[in-house]
C-alpha positions, -999 to 999 in steps of 0.1 A, spaced: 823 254 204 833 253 244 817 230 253 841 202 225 870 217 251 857 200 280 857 170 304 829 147 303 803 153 330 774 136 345 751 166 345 740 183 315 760 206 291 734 225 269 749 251 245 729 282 235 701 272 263 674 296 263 676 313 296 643 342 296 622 311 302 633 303 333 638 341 349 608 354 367 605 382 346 606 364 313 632 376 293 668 376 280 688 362 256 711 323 261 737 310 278 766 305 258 766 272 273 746 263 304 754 235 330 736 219 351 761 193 374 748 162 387 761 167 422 790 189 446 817 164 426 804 167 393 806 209 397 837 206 411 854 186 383 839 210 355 851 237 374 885 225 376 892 220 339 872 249 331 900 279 314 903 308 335 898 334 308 867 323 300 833 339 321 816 321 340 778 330 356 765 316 383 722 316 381 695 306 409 662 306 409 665 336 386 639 357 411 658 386 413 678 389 378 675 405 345 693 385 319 701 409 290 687 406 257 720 394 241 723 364 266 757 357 286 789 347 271 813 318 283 794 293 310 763 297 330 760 271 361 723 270 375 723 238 403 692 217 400 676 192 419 707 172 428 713 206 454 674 205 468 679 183 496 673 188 532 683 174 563 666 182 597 684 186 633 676 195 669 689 230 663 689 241 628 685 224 589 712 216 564 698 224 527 713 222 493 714 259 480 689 250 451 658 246 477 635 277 472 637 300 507 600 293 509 605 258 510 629 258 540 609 278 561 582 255 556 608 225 567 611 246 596 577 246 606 571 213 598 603 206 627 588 231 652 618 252 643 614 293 644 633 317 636 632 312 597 600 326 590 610 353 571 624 332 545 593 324 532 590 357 524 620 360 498 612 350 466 645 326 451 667 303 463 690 290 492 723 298 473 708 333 464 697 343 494 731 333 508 747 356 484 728 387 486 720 384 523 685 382 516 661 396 542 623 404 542 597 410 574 626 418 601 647 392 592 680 386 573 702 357 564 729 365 585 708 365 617 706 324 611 732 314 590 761 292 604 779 281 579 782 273 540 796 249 519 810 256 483 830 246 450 855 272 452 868 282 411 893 257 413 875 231 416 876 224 457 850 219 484 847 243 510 834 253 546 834 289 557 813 301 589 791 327 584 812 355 596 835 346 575 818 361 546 814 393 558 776 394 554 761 434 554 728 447 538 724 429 502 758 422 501 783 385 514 820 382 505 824 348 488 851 336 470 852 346 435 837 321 412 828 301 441 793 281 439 775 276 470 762 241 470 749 241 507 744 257 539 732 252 580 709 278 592 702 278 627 667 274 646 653 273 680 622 249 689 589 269 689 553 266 693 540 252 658 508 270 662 527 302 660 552 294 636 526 287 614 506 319 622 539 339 615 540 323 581 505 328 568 510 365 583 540 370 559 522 347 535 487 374 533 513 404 536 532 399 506 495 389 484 487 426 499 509 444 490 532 429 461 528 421 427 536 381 432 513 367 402 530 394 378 559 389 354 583 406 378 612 404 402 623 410 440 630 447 454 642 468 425 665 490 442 683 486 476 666 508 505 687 538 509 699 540 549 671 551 570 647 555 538 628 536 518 629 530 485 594 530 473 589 559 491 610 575 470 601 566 438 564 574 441 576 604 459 593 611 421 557 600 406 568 571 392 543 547 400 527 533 371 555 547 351 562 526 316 585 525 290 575 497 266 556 467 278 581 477 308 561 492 342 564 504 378 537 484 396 508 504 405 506 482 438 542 483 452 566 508 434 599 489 442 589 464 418 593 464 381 570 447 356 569 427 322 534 438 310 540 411 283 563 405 255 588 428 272 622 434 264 650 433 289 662 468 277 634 481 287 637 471 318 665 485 325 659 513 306 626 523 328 651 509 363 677 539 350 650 565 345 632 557 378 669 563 391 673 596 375 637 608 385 645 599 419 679 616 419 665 649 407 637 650 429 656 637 465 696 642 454 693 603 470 708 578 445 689 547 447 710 514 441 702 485 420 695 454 441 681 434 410 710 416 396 713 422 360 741 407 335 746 396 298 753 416 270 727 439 248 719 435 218 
């Protein structure tokens, strides 16, 4: 077993930890062995003495991930609440990169800070967002980001500024194996009234027009330059489109759904055939912008 190979940690070590449970879409195998560290220290020792030829996975809120059906090898890290804290300031907040997105826009508010109203659009968490350069209703993480803080794979604490990451659409340039545990994202003061409009806009918006009380993820696929990528895909007649207890939602055709019982193979089956549909009908190859790791069965 790996886990009798290393140090002894304050957080928990859980080996063969269910890990479908805790994905928004509900399925997928375990973690080989999943960690959750006490605290920035107790990561970063683990990490140190953890062997280099051996995977590691690094897991969020799971909001925007398929975990195969045959689970992930090696180590899976998932923070927990010891990474949920926030601290407020004139300009901006400092928040541990397991806070949800939601929740920090609503610290925002509560501050009379705008600017991060959008983030209560993006389903997942701080560290997530971070890594994908989440965005949703005009707004992306590297319009407020200023820096982050991480445990790099060796086992050390580190500051980069946000343009040292390299941020683009869907896509940052951390350090391999690097963990983000926290990150300052920048406000300006605003009228609370308004802020709190904005929010229950984005709020009704997303109850409109997404599936958010399905089994399901984020955005499926990445919006192709100057397209979009439900557009697309219903333009291929995909919507409604299942394979299994897999489906394209009727009400927003970017997202996938877990009708119940549902296999993560045929989820990523139906993702691949929506691809190929769209392929032949446009010549546009649509990209994934779920995340989607493990091993098949």
């Amino acid at each position: 077993m790996i886990d009798t190979l290393l140090p002894r940690v304050r957080g928990r070590l859980t080996p063969k930890a269910p890990l479908g449970p805790q994905t928004w879409f509900r399925v997928g195998g375990p973690a080989e062995l999943l960690f959750r560290p006490a605290d920035a220290d107790d990561l970063a020792h683990l990490l140190e003495c953890w062997p280099s030829e051996m995977p590691r996975t690094i897991i969020g809120a799971a909001s925007n991930l398929i975990i195969r059906d045959g689970g992930v090898p090696g180590l899976v890290i998932r923070l927990g609440g010891g990474f949920g804290g926030i601290e407020i300031e004139p300009d901006g907040l400092i928040a541990g990169a397991a806070m949800l997105d939601v929740n920090l826009a609503e610290h925002a508010a509560e501050a009379g800070l705008t600017g991060l109203e959008f983030m209560s659009g993006i389903p997942g968490s701080v560290g997530g967002a971070i890594a994908m350069n989440a965005g949703a209703y005009g707004g992306e993480v590297s319009q407020v980001l200023d820096w982050i803080e991480l445990v790099t794979s060796d086992g050390d604490l580190l500051r980069l500024g946000a343009k040292e990451l390299h941020l683009s659409y869907r896509h940052s340039e951390l350090p391999l194996g690097g963990v983000v545990v926290a990150a300052r994202f920048r406000g300006e003061p605003g009228d609370p009234a308004a802020i709190a409009e904005r929010m229950a806009h984005i709020k009704l918006s997303r109850e409109r027009t997404q599936p958010v009380r399905a089994r399901t993820g984020g955005s499926t696929f990445q919006n192709p330059p100057d397209m979009k990528a439900w557009e697309l895909i219903e333009a291929a007649g995909c919507r409604g489109l299942t394979i299994g207890r897999a489906q394209v939602s009727e009400k927003h055709c970017n997202f996938l759904l877990n009708l119940g019982d549902c296999t993560a193979a045929e989820l990523e089956h139906l993702g691949e055939e929506v691809r190929r549909r769209v392929r032949e009908t446009s010549g546009v190859t649509l990209e994934w912008e779920i995340k989607r790791i493990g091993r098949p069965v």
